[in-house]
N, C-alpha and C positions, 0 to 999 in steps of 0.2 A: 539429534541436535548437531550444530556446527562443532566441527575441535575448534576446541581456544589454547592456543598456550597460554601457561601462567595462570590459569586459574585449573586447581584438579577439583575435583568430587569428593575428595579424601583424606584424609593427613598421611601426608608421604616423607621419607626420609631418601638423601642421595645416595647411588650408589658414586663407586671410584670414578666415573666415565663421566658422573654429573647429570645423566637420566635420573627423574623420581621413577623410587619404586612403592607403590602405593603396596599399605596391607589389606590383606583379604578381609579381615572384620571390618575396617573402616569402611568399605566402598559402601555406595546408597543401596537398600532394598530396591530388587527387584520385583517383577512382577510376569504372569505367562504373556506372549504378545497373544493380544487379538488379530487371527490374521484366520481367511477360507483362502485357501488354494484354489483357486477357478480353471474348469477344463479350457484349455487354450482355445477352442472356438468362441466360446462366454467372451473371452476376456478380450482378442482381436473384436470381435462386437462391440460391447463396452466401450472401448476405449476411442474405435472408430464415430459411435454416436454420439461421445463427449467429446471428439474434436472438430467432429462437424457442425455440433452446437456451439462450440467458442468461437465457430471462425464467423457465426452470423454477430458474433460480440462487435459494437464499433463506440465509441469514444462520441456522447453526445453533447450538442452545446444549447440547444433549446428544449426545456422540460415544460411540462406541466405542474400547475402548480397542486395538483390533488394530494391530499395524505399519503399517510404510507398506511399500509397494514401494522397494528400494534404488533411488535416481536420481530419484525423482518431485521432493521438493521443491529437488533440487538445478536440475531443468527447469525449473518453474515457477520458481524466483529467475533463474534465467539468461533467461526471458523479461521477468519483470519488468526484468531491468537491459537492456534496448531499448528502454528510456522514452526519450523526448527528454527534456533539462535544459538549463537556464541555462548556455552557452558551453563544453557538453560537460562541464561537470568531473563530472557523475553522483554528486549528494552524497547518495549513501542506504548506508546499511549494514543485511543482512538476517545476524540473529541467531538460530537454527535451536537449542530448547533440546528434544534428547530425553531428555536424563538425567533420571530423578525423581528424585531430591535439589534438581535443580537448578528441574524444574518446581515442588516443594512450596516451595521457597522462593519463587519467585515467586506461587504463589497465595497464599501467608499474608501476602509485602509486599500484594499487590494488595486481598486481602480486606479488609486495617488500614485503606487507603487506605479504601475501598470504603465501608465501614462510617462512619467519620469524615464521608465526604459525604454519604451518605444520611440518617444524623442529622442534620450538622449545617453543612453549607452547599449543597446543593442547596436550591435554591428550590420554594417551592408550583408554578409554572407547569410548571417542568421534570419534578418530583414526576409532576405532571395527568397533561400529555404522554406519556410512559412507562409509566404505571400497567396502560394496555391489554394489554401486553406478558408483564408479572407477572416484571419484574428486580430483585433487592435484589441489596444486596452481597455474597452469597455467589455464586462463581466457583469451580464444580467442575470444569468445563471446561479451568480451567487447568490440572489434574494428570490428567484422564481424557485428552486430546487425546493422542495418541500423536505430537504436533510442535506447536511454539510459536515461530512466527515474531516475534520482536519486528525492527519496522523504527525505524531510527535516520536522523535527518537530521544529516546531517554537515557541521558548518561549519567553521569556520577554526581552524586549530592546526600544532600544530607539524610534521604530518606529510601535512598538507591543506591545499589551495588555498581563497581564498575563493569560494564559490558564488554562486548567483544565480538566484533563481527558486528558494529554496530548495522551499517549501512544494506550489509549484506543481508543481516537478519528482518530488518525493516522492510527492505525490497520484498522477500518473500511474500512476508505476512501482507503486503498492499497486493501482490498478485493472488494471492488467495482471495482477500476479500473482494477484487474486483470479480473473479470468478462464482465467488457465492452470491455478488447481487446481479450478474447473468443469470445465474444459475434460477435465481429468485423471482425473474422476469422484468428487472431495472434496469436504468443505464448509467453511466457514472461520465467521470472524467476527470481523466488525471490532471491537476493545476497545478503550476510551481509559478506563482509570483515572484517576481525578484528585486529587492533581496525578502526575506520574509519574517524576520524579526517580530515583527509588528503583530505578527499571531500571534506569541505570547499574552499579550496585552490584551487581545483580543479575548482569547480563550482564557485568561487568568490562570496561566501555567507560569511553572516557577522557572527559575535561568535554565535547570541543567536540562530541561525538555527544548528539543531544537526541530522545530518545524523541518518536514518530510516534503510533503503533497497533500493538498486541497481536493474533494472529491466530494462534488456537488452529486447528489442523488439521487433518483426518481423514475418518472415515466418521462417516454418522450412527447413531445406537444402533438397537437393531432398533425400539424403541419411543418414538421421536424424534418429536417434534409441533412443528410452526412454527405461528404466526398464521395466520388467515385474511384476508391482506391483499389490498389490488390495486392495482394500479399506473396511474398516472394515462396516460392514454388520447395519443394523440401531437399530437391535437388541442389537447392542454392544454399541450405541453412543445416543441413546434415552431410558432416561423411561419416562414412564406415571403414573401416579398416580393417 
């Protein structure tokens, strides 16, 4: 899990320096890790065939509208929540909208949203940037998507501990799950509406849940087209030292 300061595992007393020193009976039960050692060729394998498989991963915007298999994204959220977070407390909530009622209402808050920014507070640079893409504020994905994960980060209330590492921890747990509905044979897409308040209401979550990303998800349509993008080379995204 992430270190959190100010929150320990344990009841701890100071010493003179003002470090806690936690006592050995207090700390939480452990447990053996589950872990096989893999012969280094296994493992360069492995890991070579799961990144060759992510990198056919792409960000889609037209679905299909067929079901899901029952238990798919109930898997993929149960993978996401194995994120590490800030002193365990796992501040994310995954919102799973299949009803259309429920989806059209979220496309028509998101589109007002959508619309509103595109007019009139996105900036020319952001405009620029994006334009290659060919996105406006219409979001038909949000009612075709036959599943609409809305992720919520969850801080302090009445029925919630305070977190830590809010944002960090949230990020994880969204890359994971986008990987488990890869992994699963789906495609998603990360949405952040601005501003996004308004999924509250939507989803019937209470104040201290603060919308993340929107992540419409399914198949893609038989006649779905991505960019032709590429991705920057390892030599550009790793040094060694």
């Amino acid at each position: 899990m992430l270190e959190a300061p100010g929150r320990p595992l344990a009841r701890t007393r100071h010493t003179r320096s003002g470090r806690p020193q936690v006592n050995d009976a207090d700390l939480l039960p452990t447990v053996p890790i589950r872990h096989r050692r893999r012969p280094p060729a296994e493992m360069v394998r492995e890991v070579e065939a799961f990144a060759d498989r992510m990198a056919q991963r792409r960000s889609v915007r037209d679905f299909a509208s067929d079901p899901l298999p029952d238990g798919v994204v109930e898997a993929a959220v149960r993978a996401a929540s194995t994120a590490p977070s800030g002193a365990n407390v796992q501040p994310w909530r995954f919102v799973v909208l299949t009803d259309p009622a429920r989806k059209r209402r979220l496309r028509e808050a998101a589109e007002a949203e959508e619309r509103e920014f595109y007019d009139r507070r996105a900036s020319q640079e952001w405009l620029g940037a994006i334009a290659g893409l060919g996105t406006d504020w219409r979001k038909p994905f949000l009612e075709t998507a036959p599943a609409v994960i809305v992720v919520f980060e969850v801080h302090q209330g009445p029925n919630s501990p305070k977190p830590y590492y809010v944002k960090e921890s949230v990020g994880i747990a969204v890359g994971l799950l986008i990987t488990a509905l890869h992994h699963a044979g789906l495609v998603t897409l990360t949405h952040t509406p601005s501003p996004m308040r308004f999924l509250n209401e939507v989803c019937e979550r209470p104040p201290e849940e603060r919308p993340y990303v929107v992540m419409p998800v399914g198949y893609p349509a038989p006649d779905a087209h991505v960019p032709d993008l590429t991705r920057k080379p390892l030599s550009e995204v790793m040094v060694r030292w």
